[in-house]
C-alpha positions in Angstrom: 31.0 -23.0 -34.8 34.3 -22.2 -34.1 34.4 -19.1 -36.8 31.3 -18.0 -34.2 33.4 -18.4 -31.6 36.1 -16.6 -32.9 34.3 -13.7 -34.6 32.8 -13.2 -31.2 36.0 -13.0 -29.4 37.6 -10.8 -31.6 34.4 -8.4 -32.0 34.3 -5.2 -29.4 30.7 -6.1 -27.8 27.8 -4.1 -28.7 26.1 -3.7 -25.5 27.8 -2.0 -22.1 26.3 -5.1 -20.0 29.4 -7.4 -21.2 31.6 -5.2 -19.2 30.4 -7.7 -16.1 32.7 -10.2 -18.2 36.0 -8.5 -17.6 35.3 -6.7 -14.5 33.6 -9.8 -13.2 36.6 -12.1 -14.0 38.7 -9.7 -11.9 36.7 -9.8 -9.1 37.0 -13.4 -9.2 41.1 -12.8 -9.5 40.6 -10.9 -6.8 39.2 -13.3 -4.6 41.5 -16.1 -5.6 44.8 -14.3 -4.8 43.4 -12.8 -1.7 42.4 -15.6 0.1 44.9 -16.1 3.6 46.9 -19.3 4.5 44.7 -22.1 5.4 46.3 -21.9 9.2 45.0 -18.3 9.2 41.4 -19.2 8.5 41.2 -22.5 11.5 42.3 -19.2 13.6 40.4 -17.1 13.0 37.6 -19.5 13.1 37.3 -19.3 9.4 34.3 -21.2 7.6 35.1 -24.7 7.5 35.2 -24.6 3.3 37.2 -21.6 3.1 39.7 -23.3 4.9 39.3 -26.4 2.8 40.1 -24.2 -1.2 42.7 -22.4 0.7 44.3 -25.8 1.4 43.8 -26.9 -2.3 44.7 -23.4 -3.7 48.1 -23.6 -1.6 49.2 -27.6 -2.1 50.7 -27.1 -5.4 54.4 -26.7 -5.1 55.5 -22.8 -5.0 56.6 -22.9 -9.0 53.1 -24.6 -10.5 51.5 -21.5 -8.4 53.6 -18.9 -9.8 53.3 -20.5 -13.3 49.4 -19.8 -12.8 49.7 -16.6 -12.9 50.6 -16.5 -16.3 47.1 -17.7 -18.4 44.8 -15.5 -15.3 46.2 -12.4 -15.9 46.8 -13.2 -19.8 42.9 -14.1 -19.7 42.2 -10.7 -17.8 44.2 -8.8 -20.5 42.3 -10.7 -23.2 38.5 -10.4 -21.6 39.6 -5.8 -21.0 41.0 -5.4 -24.8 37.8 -7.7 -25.7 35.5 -5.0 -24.6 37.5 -1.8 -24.9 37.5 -2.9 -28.8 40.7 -4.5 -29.7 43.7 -2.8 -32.0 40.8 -1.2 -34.6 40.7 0.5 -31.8 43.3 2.3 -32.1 45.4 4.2 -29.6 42.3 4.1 -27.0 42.3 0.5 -26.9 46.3 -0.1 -26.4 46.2 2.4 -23.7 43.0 1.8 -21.7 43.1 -2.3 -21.7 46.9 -2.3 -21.3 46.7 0.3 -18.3 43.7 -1.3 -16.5 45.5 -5.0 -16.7 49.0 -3.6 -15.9 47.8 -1.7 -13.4 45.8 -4.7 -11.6 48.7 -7.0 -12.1 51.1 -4.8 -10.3 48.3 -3.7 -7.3 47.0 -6.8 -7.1 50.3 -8.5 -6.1 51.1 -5.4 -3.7 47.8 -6.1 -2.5 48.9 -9.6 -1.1 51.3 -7.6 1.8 48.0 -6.5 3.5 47.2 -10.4 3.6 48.1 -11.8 7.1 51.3 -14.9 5.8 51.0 -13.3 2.7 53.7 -11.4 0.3 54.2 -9.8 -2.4 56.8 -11.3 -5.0 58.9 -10.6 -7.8 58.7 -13.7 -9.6 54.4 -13.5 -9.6 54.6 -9.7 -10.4 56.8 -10.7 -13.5 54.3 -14.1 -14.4 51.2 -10.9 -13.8 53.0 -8.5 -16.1 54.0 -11.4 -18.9 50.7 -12.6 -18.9 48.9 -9.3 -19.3 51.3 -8.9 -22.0 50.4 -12.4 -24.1 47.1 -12.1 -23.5 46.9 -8.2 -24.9 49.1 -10.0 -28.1 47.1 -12.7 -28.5 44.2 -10.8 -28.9 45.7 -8.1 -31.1 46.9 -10.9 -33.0 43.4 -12.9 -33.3 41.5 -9.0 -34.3 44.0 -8.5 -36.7 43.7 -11.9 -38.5 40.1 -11.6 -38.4 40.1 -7.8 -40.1 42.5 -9.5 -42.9 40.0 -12.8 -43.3 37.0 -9.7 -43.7 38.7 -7.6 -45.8 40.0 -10.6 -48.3 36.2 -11.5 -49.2 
């Protein structure tokens, strides 16, 4: 089961459909970093359950939410190389899944300055970038491994 899992992680997808997957997930990123300050939402007459994540999303202490940064945006990195087809790629793949994760990482924290008691900081924009950086390695790492364990048999 888990040489399935693998082989279909590390395997460009054969149908265009899975590109819901990455863009999707960043959608959902999105959504998660753009969400205002639970004292913003009561108001503005916010729903009642908006209110209540945005109160969740914001108790952590201000270095556990940085620190999350890292594994969404490695995961993003991951789920665009995934699809674009991984280093057997080639040049294609390091360029397009690099410059559509780096590019979010950066515009998505930039983004947070249009969100009213929001800002945009260094120290998530470096987590963003580090993280699109592991998970693009990780993945090369895993496709690689994979083309090695094929081409041994």
């Amino acid at each position: 089961m888990l040489r399935n899992i693998l082989e279909f992680w590390s395997t460009k997808p054969r149908k265009r459909a899975w590109i819901a997957l990455p863009i999707g997930y960043l959608l959902f990123l999105q959504l998660l970093t753009g969400i205002p300050k639970p004292d913003v939402i009561r108001e503005a007459d916010g729903p009642e359950f908006l209110e209540r994540f945005a109160e969740e999303l914001f108790g952590y202490p201000y270095w556990a939410q940085d620190l999350s940064h890292l594994p969404l945006f490695a995961m993003l990195a991951w789920l665009w190389s995934w699809y674009i087809g991984g280093p057997k790629a080639g040049a294609k793949w390091a360029v397009a899944a690099a410059w559509i994760s780096f590019t979010y990482a950066v515009l998505n924290e930039m983004g947070q300055y249009f969100v009213p008691k929001r800002f945009p900081s260094a120290g998530d924009l470096i987590m963003n970038i580090l993280g699109v950086s592991i998970g693009l390695l990780a993945h090369s790492k895993l496709v690689r491994a994979r083309n090695r364990e094929t081409h041994s048999k």
